[in-house]
Structure formats: structure tokens, C-alpha cells
C-alpha positions in Angstrom: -8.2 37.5 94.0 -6.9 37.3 97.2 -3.5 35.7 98.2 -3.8 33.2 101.7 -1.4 34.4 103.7 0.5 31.5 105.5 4.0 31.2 108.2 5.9 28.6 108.2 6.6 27.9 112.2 8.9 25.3 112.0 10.7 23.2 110.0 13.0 19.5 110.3 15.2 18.2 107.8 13.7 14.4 107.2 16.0 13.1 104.2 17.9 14.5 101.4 16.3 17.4 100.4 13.4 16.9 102.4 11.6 19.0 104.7 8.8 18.8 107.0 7.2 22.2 108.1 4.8 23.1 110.3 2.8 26.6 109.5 1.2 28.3 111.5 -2.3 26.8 111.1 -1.0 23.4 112.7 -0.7 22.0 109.2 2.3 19.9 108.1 4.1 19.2 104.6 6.8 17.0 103.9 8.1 18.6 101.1 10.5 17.1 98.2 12.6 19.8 96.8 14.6 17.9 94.2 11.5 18.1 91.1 12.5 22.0 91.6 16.0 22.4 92.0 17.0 24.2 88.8 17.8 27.3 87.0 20.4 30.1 88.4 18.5 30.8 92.1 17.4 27.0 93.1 20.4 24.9 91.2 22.8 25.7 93.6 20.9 23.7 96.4 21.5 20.7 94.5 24.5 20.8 96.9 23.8 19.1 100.0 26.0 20.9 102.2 24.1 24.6 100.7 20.7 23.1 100.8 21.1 21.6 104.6 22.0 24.9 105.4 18.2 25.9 105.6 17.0 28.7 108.4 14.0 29.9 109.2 13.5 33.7 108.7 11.0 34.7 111.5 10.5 37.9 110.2 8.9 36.6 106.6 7.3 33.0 107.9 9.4 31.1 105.5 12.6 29.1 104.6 15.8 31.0 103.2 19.0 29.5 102.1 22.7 31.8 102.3 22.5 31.9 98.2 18.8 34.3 98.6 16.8 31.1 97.9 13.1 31.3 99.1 10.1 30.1 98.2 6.8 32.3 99.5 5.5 30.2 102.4 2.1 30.4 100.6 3.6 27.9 98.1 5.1 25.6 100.4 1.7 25.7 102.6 0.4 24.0 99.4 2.4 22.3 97.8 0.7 19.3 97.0 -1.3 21.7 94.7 1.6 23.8 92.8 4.4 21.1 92.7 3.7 19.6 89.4 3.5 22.7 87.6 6.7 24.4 89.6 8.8 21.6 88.5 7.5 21.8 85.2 8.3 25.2 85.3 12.1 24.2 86.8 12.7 21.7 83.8 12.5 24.9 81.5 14.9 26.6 84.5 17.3 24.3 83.6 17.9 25.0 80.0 17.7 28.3 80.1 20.9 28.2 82.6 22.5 26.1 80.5 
């Protein structure tokens, strides 16, 4: 199986945690993090002033965060496909850190 390989190009913060991005294909997302913002790596953006503080690594196509927060940009490219089961996956982050 192969893995798509995607970049995100560029990326505007639209609300609280909410981001569009535009990869590389011309495609867009408007992504939602809050479903996903659990567990020890993705908890700590539940603070506004850590999650606003989003860059775009140029070198790996995707978003990073000072706490080493990233998601592949594969993921974020589709989103609207894996963001059910990734917050599914988060509410189990969350008692786990606990």
C-alpha cells in the first residue's frame, strides 16, 4: 500500500482552533482541531495562546507547534476522511493521561 504524499503550502488561522490550509495540490481544508485535542502531545494546544502559535515547517510540508505537535500533512490533506476515527482515537487519549 502506498502512502499519498501531500505539503501543506500554506495555512490561516480562521477561528478558535481552526485552520484553513492549502497543500500543494491547490486543495483547501478548514480544519477543526478541538475533536482531537487530547492525550500528553495534542492536550496542551487546548491553550489558545500554544495552539495560535502554529508555523509552518517548510522542510516537512506540515504544521508544528513549540510543544513537537504535528500531524503528517497526509492526514490533514484528508481529513474529512480520518477525523471521526482520530477523535475517537483522542477520547481514549484522554483517559489514558488522566
Amino acid at each position: 500500500m502506498t502512502h499519498p504524499i501531500h505539503r501543506v503550502e500554506a495555512f490561516e488561522l480562521v477561528g478558535p482552533y481552526a485552520i484553513r490550509l492549502t497543500f500543494e495540490d491547490r486543495s483547501e481544508q478548514v480544519i477543526d482541531f478541538r475533536p482531537v485535542l487530547a492525550g500528553e502531545l495534542y492536550g496542551p494546544l487546548t491553550d489558545p495562546l500554544l495552539f495560535n502559535q502554529v508555523q509552518l515547517d517548510p522542510e516537512a510540508g506540515t504544521l508544528v507547534w513549540p510543544n513537537g505537535a504535528d500531524f503528517d500533512p497526509a492526514t490533514l490533506h484528508e481529513w474529512p476522511n480520518v477525523c471521526d476515527e482520530l477523535a475517537r482515537r483522542a477520547a481514549s487519549w484522554s483517559r489514558v493521561s488522566a
